[in-house]
N, C-alpha and C positions, 0 to 999 in steps of 0.2 A: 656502564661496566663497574666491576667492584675490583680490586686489587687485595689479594689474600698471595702473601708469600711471595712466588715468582710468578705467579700464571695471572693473569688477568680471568674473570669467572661475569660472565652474564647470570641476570636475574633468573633464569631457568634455571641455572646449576645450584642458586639457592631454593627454588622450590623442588628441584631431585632430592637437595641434602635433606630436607623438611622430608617431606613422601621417603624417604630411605630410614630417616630416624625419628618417626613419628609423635615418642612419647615425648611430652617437651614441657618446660616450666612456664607457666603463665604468671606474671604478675600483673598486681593492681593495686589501687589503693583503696582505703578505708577510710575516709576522713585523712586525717591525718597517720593514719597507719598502712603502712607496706603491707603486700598480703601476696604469698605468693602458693600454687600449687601445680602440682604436676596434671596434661592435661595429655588422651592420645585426640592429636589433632586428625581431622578425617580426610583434610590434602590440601595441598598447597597446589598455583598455576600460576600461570603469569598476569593474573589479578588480585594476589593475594594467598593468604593462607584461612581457609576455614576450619570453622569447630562448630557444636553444638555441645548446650546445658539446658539445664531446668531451670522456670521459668522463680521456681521455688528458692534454687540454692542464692548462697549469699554472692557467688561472685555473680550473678545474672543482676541484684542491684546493684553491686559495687559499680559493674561496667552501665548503667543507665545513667548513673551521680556524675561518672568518669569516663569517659570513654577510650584515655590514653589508656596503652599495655603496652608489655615489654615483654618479648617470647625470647626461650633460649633454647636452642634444639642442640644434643651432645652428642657427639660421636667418640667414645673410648679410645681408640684405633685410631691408629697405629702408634703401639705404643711407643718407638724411637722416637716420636715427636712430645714426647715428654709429659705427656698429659690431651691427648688427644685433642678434637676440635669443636669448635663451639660457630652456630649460625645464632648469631643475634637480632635479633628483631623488634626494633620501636614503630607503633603505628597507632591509628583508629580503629575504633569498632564500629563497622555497619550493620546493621542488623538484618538479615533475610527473610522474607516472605512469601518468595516465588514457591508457587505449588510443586514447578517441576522439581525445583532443588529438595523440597520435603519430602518426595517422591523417590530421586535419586537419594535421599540420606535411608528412607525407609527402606527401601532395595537393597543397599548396602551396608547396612545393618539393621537386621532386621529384628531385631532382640530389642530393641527402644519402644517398638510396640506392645512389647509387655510390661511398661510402664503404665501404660492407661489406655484408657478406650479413646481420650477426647485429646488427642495428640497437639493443637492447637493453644490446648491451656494449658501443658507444660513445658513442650521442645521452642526450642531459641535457639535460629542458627545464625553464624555471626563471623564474620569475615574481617580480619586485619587487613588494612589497607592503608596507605600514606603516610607511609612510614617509609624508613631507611634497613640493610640488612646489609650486615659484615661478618665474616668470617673470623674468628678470632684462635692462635694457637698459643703454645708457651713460646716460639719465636716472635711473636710480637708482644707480649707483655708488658716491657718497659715503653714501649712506643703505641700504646694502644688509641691516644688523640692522635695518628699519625694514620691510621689505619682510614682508607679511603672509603666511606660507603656507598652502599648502591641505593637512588630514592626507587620507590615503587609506586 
């Protein structure tokens, strides 16, 4: 269980938040340099959170070097809580090869196949896993090493 505010919130309610506010920030590092960008994740379950990149771009080496990452998913709303809510997420990256999962990604987006014909030598699909995720609001800002997280 994770503890956010007054309600106690199972791992599911963090991948609802993920799947509900998809576009989210990925960080990484670069050697010694932070690198961060905005990513839409393609869903979160109770094994994690997946994405897919190009086998090309820079964060596909960055995460081979490193495999640690740090997602941050926002929710604006509501705004009486002073700056809305944030799911945090420290983890791994596993990398995916199952056909079916390529299959399920080509089905449900199907616009990636107008990237190329030889879909193998550029998509990289990659799963966050063993990691922690907390909830974080402007109510807990001064206590934020207080804030209990959830392992996955």
């Amino acid at each position: 269980m994770i503890y956010s505010g007054e309600k106690a919130l199972s791992f599911e309610e963090c991948a609802v938040f993920a799947n509900q506010h998809p576009v989210c920030a990925v960080a990484t590092v670069d050697g010694d340099q932070p690198r961060v960008r905005y990513f839409l994740m393609w869903y979160a379950d109770g094994t994690g959170f997946y994405f897919h990149t190009g086998k090309m771009k820079q964060i596909y080496r960055q995460l081979q070097q490193n495999p640690k990452v740090e997602l941050c998913f926002y929710d604006p709303t509501p705004p009486e809580q002073g700056g809305g809510k944030m799911l945090r997420v420290t983890g791994r990256v596993e990398w995916k090869r199952e056909q079916a999962l390529v299959n399920r990604l080509l089905a449900e987006r199907p616009w990636i196949r107008s990237l190329g014909t030889d879909i193998d030598q550029f998509l990289a699909i990659f799963r966050v896993k063993g990691g922690e995720a907390w909830f974080w609001t402007m109510a807990d800002n001064l206590k934020e090493d207080r804030i209990p997280r959830y392992e996955f």
